[in-house]
C-alpha positions in Angstrom: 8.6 -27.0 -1.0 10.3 -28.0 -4.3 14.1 -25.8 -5.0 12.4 -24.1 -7.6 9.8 -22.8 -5.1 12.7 -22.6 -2.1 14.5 -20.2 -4.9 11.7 -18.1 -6.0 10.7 -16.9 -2.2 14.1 -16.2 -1.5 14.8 -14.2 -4.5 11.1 -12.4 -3.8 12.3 -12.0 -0.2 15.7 -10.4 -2.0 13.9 -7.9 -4.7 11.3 -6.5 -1.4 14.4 -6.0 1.2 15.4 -2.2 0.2 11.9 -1.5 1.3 13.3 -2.5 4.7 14.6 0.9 4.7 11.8 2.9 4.6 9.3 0.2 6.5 11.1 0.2 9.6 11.0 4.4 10.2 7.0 4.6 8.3 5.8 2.0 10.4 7.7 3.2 13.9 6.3 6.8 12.9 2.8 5.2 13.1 3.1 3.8 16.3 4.6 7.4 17.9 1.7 9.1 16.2 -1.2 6.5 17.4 0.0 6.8 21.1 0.2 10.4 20.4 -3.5 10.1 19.4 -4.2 8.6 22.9 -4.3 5.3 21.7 -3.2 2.7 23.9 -0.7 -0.3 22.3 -3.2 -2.5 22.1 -4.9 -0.4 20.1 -2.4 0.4 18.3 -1.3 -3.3 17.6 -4.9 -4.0 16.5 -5.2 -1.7 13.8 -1.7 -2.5 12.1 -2.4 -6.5 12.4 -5.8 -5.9 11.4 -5.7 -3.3 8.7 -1.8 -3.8 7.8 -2.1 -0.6 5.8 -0.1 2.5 6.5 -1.9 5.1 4.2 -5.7 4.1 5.4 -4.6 4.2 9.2 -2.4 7.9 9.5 -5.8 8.8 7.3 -8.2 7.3 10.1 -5.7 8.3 12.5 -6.2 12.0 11.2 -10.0 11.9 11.1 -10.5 10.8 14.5 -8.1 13.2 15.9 -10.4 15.8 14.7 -13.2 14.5 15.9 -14.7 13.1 12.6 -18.0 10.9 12.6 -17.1 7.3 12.5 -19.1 6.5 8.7 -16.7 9.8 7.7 -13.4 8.0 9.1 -14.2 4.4 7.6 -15.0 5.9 4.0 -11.8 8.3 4.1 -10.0 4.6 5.0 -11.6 2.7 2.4 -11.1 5.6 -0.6 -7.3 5.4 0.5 -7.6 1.4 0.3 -9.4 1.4 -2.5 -6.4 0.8 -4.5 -6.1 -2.5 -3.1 -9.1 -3.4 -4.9 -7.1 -2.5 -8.2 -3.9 -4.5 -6.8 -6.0 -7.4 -6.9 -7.3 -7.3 -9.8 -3.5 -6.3 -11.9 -2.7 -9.8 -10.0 -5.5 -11.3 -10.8 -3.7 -12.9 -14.7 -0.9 -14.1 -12.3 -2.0 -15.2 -9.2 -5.8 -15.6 -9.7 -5.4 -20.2 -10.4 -3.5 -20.0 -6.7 -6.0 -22.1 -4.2 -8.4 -20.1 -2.0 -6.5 -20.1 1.5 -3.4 -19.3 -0.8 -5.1 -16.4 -2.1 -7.1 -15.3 1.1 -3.6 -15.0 2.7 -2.1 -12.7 -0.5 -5.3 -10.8 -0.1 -4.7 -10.3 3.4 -0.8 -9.5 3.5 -1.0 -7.1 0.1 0.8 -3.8 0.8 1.9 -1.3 -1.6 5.1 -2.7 -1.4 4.6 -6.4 -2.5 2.3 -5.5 -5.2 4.6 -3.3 -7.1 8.0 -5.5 -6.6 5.8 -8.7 -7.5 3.8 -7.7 -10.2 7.0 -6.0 -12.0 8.3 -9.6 -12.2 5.2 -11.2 -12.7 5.0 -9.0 -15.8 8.5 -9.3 -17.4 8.6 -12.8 -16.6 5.0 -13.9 -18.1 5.9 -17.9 -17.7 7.0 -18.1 -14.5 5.1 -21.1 -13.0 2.3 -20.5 -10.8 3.6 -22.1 -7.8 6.6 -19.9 -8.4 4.8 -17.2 -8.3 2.9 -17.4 -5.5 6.4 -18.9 -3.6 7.8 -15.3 -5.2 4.9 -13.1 -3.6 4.9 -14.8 0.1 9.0 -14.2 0.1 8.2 -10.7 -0.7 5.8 -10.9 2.2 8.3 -11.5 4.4 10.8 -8.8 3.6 8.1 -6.3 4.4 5.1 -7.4 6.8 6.7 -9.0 10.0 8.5 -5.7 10.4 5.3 -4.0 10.1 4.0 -5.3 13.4 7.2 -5.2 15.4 8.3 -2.1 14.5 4.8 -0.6 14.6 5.1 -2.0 18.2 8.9 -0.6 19.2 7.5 2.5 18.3 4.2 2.3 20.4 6.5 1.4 23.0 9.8 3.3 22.9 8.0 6.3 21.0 8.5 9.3 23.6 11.8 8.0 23.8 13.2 8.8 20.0 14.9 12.4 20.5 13.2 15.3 18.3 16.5 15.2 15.7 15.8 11.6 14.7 12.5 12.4 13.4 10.5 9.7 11.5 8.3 11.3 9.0 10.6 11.3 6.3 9.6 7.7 5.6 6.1 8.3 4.6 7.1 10.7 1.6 10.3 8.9 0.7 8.4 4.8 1.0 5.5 6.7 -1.7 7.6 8.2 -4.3 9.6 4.5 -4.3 6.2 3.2 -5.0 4.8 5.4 -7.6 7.5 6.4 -9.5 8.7 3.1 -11.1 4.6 2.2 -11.6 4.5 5.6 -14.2 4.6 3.1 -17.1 1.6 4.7 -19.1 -0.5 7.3 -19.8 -3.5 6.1 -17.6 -1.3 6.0 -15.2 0.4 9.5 -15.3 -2.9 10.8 -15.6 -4.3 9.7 -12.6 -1.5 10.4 -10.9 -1.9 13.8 -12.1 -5.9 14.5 -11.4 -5.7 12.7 -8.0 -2.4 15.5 -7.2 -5.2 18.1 -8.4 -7.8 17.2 -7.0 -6.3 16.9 -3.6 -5.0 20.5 -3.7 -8.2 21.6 -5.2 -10.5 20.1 -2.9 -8.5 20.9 0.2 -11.0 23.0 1.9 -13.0 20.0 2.4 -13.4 19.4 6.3 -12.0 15.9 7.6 -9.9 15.4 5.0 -12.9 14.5 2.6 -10.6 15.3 -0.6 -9.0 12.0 -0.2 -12.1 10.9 -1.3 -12.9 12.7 -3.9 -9.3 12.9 -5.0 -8.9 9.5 -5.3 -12.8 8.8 -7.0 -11.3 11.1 -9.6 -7.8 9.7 -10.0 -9.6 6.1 -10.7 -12.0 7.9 -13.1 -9.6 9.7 -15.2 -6.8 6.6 -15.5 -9.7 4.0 -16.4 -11.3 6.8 -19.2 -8.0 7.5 -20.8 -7.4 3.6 -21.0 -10.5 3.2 -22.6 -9.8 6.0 -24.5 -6.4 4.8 -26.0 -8.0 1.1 -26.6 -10.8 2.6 -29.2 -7.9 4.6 -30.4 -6.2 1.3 -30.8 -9.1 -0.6 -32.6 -10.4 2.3 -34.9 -6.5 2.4 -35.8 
């Protein structure tokens, strides 16, 4: 690996560590909550390594606990995941000449977390080389995934142990308005933000958690029509 690269992980692995704070509680509060669930830690350990997504497994975590039909608790995890589908494709401009087993593996390790820090630079810094950026993305890997499957496991593990007053769930409100707020750079975006907010509360009454679904189907609807809407704004103007 060239200095150039050596310098670009390290400074990705820099920009991704304050996540640290709110990784290490959000993914140990998964891990009390699973073996709440009944899962056992191998269970556990195979959904973080395999889905290595917080918000699609608490919302599959949720849906089986009450019982939901297996088609009802994959679709409520893929309409949560489905913005991983638009992560990709905002990375696509940056990352998208990287080889296949480079991009396989980004595809695989993208989390909320090192989209939003990546593609910020990737954005203000347009010329960054492409091995750079890719270096950039994997050191912003590191900050955040590893601790995902070992904290995921201390708190599968030491769980029952962590008293009542040291309570976790702070970390999933606290990691999600870190996310969204710096990404509310646009009206598409606000508006989405907005519709999927009322469509959730709207929809509640939905059994198995169903207005994730909907909520999100509706947030992607609005935020793509008003950006289509502003572009023919900007043309006709």
């Amino acid at each position: 690996m060239s200095d150039a690269r050596r310098r670009a992980f390290r400074r990705g692995f820099r920009d991704c560590s304050p996540f640290v704070l709110v990784v290490i509680p959000y993914s140990m509060l998964f891990g009390v909550v699973a073996r709440d669930a009944g899962l056992a830690v191998y269970e556990v350990m195979s959904m973080s390594v395999l889905v290595i997504a917080g918000a699609s497994q608490f919302t599959a975590l949720a849906l089986m606990q009450e019982h939901a039909p297996v088609v009802v608790v994959l679709l409520g995890a893929l309409a949560v995941n489905l913005r991983m589908a638009m992560y990709s494709a905002a990375l696509v401009p940056h990352v998208g000449g990287a080889s296949l087993r480079q991009r396989l593996l980004m595809a695989y390790l993208m989390v909320d977390q090192t989209f939003a820090v990546s593609v910020k630079t990737f954005e203000e810094e347009p010329k960054m080389p492409l091995d750079q950026k890719v270096a950039y993305y994997f050191g912003c890997v590191m900050a955040v995934c590893p601790l995902w499957y070992v904290c995921t496991f201390a708190g599968a593990v030491l769980g029952q142990a962590i008293p009542p007053e040291f309570a976790l769930d702070f970390a999933i409100p606290v990691c999600f308005i870190a996310l969204v707020a710096p990404m509310m750079r646009s009206l598409p975006h606000v508006v989405a933000a907005g519709v999927s907010v009322l469509a959730a509360v709207l929809f509640g009454w939905m059994p198995y958690n169903l207005a994730l679904v909907v909520a999100a189907a509706l947030a992607m609807v609005a935020g793509a029509q008003t950006e289509y809407y502003l572009q023919r704004r900007a043309v006709r103007a």
